[in-house]
MARMI-109784 format. One record per residue: residue number from 1; residue in one letter; x, y, z negated of N, C-alpha, C, O in turn. Coordinates in Angstrom, 2 decimals. Example, Ala and Ser with C-alpha at 12.3 -4.5 7.8 and 13.67 -1.06 7.14 Angstrom:
<nodes>
NODE    nr   rest       n_x       n_y       n_z      ca_x      ca_y      ca_z       c_x       c_y       c_z       o_x       o_y       o_z
NODE     1      a     13.19     -5.69     -7.80     12.30     -4.50     -7.80     13.20     -3.30     -7.80     14.24     -3.32     -8.46
NODE     2      s     12.85     -2.25     -7.08     13.67     -1.06     -7.14     12.90      0.03     -7.87     13.41      1.14     -8.04
</nodes>
This chain:
<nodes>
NODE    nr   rest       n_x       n_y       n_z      ca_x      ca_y      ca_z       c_x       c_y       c_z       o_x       o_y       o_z
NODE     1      x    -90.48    -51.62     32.55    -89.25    -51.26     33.23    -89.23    -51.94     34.60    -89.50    -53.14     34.59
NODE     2      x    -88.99    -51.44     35.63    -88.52    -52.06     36.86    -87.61    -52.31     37.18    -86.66    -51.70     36.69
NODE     3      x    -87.40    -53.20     38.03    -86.26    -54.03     38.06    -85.96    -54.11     39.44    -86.89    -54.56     40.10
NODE     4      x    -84.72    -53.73     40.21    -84.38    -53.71     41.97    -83.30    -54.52     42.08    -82.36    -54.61     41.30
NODE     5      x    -83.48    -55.10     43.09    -82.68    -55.93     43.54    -81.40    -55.41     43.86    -80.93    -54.64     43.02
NODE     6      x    -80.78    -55.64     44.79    -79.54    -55.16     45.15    -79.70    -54.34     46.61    -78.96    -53.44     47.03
NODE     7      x    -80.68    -54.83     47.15    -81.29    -54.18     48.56    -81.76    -53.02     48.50    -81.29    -52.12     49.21
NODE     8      x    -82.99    -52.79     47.46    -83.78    -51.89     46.81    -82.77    -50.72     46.53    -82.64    -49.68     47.17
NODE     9      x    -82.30    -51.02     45.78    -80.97    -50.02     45.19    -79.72    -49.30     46.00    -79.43    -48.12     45.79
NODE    10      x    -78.92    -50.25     47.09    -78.77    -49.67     48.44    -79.80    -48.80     49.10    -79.54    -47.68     49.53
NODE    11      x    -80.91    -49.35     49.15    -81.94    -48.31     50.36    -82.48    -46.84     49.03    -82.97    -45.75     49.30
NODE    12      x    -82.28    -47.16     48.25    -82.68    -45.81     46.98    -81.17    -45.13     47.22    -81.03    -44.05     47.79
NODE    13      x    -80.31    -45.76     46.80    -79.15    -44.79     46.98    -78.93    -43.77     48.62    -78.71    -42.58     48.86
NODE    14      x    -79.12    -44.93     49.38    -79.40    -43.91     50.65    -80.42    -43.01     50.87    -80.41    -41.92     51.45
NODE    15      x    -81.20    -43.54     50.40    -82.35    -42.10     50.25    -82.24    -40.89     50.42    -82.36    -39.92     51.15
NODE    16      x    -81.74    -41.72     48.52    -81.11    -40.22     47.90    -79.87    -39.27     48.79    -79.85    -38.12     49.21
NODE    17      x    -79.16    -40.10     48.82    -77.62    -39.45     50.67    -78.45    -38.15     50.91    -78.28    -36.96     50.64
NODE    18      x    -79.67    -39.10     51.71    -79.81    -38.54     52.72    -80.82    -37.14     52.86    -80.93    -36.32     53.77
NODE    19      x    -81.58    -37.25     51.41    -82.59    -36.31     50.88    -81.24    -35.01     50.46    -81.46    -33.86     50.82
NODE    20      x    -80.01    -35.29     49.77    -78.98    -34.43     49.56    -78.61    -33.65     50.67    -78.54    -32.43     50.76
NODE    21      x    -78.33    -34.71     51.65    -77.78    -33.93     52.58    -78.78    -33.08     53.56    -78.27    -32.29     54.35
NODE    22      x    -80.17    -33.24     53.51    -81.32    -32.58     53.90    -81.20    -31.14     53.20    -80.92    -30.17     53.91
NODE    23      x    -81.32    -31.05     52.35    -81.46    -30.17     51.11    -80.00    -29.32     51.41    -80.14    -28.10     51.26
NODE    24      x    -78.97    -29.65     51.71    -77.12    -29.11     51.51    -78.02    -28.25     53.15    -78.26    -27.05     53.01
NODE    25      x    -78.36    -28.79     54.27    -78.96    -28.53     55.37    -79.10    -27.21     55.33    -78.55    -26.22     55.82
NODE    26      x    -80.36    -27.55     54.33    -81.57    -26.21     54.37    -81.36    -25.10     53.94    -81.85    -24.10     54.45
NODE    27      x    -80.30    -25.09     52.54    -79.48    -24.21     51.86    -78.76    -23.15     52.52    -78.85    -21.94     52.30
NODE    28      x    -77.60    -24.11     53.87    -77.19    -23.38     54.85    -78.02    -22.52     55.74    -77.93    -21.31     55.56
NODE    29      x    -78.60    -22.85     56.44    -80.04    -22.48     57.27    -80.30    -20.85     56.31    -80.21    -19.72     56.78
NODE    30      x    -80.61    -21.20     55.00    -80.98    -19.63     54.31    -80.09    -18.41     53.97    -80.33    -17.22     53.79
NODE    31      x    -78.44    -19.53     53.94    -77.43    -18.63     53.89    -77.40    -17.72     54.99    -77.21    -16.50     55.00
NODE    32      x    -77.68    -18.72     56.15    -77.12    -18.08     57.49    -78.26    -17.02     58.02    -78.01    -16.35     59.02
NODE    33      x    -79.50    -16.86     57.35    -80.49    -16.17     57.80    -80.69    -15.10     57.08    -81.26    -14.12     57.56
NODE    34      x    -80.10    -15.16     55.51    -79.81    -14.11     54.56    -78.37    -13.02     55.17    -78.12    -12.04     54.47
NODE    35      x    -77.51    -13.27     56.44    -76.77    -13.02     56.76    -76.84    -11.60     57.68    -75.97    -10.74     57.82
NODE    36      x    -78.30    -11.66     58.27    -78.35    -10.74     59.17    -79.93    -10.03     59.00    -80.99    -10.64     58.87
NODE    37      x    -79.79     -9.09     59.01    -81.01     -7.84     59.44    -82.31     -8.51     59.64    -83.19     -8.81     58.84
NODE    38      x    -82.23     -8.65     60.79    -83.85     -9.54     61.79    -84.06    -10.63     60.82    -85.14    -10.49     60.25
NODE    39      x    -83.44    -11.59     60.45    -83.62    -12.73     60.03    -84.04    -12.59     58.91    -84.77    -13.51     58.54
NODE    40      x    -83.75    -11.37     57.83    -84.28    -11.44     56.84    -85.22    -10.88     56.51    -85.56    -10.98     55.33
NODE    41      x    -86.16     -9.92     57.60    -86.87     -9.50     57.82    -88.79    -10.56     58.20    -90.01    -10.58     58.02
NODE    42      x    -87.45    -11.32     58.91    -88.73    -12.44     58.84    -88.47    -12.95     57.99    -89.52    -12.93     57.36
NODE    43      x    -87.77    -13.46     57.43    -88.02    -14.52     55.76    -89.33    -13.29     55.33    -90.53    -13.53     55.48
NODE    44      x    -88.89    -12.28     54.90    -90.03    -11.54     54.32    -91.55    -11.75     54.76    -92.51    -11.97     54.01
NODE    45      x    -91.53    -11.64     56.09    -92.93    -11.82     57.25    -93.33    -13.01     56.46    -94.42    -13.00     55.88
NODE    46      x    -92.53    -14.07     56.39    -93.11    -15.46     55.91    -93.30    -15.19     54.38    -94.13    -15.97     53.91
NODE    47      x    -92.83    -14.38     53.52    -93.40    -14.28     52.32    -94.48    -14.26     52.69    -95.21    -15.24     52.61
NODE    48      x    -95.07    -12.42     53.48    -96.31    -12.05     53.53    -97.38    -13.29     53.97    -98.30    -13.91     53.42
NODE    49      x    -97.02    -13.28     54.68    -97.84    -14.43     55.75    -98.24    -15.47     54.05    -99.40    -15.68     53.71
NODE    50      x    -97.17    -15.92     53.34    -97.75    -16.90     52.68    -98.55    -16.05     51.20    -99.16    -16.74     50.38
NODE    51      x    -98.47    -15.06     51.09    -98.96    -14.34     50.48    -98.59    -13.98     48.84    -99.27    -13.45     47.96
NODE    52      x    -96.67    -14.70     48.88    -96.28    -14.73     48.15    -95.71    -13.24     46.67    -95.41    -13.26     45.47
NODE    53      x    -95.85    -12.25     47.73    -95.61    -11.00     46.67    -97.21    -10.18     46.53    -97.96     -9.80     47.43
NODE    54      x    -97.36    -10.10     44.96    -97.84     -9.14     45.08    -99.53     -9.15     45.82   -100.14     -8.16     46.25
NODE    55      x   -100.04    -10.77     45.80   -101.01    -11.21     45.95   -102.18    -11.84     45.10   -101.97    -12.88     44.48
NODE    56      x   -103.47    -11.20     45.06   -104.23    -12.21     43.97   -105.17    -13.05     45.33   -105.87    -12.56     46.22
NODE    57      x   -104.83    -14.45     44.99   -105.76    -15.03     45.99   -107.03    -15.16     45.73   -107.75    -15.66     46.59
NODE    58      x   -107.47    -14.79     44.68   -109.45    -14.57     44.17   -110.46    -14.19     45.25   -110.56    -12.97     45.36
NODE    59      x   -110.94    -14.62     45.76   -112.31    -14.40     46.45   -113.57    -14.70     45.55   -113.56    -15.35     44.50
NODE    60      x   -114.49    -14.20     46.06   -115.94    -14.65     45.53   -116.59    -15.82     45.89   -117.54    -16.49     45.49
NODE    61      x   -115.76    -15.84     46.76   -116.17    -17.75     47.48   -115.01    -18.24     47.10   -113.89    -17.75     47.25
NODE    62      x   -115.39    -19.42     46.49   -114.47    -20.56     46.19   -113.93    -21.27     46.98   -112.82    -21.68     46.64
NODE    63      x   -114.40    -21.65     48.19   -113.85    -22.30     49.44   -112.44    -21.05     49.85   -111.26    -21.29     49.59
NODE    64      x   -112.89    -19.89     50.43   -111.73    -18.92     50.46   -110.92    -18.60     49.82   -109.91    -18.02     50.20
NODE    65      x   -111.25    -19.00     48.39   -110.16    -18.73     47.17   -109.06    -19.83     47.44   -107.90    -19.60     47.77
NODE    66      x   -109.70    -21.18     47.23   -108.65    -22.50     47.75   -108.03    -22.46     48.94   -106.94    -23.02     49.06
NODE    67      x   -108.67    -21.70     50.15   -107.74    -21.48     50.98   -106.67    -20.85     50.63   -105.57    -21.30     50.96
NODE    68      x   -106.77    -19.81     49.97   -105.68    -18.58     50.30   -105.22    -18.94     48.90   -104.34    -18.11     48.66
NODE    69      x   -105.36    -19.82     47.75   -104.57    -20.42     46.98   -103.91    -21.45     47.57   -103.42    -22.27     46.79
NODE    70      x   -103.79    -21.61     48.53   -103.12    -22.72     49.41   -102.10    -22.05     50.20   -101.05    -22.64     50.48
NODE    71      x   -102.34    -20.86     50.58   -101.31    -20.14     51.66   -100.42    -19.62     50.38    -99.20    -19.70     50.27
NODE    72      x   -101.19    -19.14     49.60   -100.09    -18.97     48.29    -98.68    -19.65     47.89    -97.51    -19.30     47.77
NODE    73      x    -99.60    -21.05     47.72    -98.66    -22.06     47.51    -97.13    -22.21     48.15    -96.09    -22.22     47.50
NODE    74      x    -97.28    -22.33     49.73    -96.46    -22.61     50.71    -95.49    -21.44     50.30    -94.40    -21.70     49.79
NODE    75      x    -96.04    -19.72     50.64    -94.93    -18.43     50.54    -93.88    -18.63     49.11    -92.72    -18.28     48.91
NODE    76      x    -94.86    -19.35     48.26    -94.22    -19.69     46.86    -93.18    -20.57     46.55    -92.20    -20.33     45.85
NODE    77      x    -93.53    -21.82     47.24    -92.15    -22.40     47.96    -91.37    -22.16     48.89    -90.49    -22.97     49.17
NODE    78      x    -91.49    -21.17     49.47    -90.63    -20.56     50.31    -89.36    -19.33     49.25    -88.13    -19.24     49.15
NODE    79      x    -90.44    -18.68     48.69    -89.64    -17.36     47.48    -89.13    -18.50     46.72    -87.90    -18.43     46.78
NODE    80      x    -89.47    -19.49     46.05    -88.29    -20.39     45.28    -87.09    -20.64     45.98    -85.93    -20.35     45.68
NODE    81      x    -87.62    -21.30     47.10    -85.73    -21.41     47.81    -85.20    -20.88     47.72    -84.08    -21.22     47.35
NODE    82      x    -85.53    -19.55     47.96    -84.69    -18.31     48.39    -84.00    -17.96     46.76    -82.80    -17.93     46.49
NODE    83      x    -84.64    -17.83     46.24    -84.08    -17.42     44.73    -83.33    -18.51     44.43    -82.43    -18.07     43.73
NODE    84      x    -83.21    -19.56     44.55    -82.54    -21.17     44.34    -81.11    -20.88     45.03    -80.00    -20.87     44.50
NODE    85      x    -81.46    -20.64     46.30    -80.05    -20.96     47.40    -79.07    -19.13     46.88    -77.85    -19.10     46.69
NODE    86      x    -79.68    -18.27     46.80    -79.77    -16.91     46.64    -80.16    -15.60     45.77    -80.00    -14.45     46.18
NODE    87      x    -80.53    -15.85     44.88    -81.36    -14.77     43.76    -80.70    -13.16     44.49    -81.41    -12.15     44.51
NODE    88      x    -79.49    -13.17     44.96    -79.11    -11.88     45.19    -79.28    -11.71     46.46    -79.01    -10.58     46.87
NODE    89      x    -79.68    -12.53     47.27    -79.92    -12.18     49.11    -81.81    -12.05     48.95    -82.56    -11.67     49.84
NODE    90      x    -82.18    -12.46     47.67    -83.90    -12.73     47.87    -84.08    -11.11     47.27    -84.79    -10.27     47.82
NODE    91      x    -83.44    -10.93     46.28    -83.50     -9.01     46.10    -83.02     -8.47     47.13    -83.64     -7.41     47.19
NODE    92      x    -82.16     -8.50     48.16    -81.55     -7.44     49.11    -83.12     -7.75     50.09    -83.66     -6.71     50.46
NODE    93      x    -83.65     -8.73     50.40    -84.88     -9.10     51.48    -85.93     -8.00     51.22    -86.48     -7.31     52.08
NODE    94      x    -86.14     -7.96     49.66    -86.93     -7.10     48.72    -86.49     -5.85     49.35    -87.00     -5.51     50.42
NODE    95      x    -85.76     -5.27     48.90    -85.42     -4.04     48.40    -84.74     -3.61     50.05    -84.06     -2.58     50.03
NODE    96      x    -84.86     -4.18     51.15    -85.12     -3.39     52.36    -86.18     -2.93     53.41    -86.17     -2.04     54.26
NODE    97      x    -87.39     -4.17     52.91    -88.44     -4.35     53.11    -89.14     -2.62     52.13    -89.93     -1.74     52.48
NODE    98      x    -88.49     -2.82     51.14    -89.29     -1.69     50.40    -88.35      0.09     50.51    -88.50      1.10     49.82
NODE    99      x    -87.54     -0.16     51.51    -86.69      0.95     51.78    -87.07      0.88     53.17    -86.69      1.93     53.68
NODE   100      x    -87.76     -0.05     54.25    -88.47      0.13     55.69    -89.58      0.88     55.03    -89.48      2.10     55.16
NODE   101      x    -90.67      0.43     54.33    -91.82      1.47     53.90    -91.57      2.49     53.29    -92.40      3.39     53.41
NODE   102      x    -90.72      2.69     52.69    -90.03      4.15     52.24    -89.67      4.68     53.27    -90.23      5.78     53.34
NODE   103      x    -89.00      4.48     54.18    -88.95      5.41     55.68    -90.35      5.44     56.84    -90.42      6.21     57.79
NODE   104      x    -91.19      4.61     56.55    -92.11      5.04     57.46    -93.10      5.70     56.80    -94.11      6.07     57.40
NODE   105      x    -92.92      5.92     55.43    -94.01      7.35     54.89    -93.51      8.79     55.30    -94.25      9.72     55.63
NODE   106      x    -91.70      8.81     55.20    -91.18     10.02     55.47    -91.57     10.14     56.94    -91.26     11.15     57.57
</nodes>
């Protein structure tokens, strides 16, 4: 068991503050970008980009596989937020993205 002083425990509690209020931050930031057209258009871009929908990162080279299991990673923590802060603004991102390619086949 570890044991903190009284210092230790002040500077952990602030931490923590301040990791909360980082996080309360970022939440906003997705509200406010889930809010409008363009903005959620790029959240999507940054799915792609991280290769989060609808991607197998497998190559035949293993070096390229770990890469692009790495870009994986990042889009993947990106689609968690979004479903975290949002589950219903991360389907509307979806489902206009897939109603833009439905109009550029017509």
């Amino acid at each position: 068991m570890t044991v903190y002083d009284g210092d230790e425990k002040a500077k952990y509690r602030k931490a923590q503050k301040k990791e909360k209020q980082r996080k309360a931050q970022l939440d906003r930031a997705v509200n406010a970008m889930l809010q409008h057209e363009d903005t959620r258009a790029y959240l999507y871009l940054l799915l792609e980009i991280g290769k989060a929908i609808g991607i197998n990162p497998f190559t035949a080279n293993a070096l390229t596989t770990s890469f692009a299991c790495g870009e994986q990673n990042v889009g993947q923590q990106i689609m968690a937020h979004l479903i975290e802060v949002s589950p219903d603004g991360f389907i509307r991102v979806l489902k206009e993205q897939e109603d833009a390619g439905r109009d550029d086949d017509d």
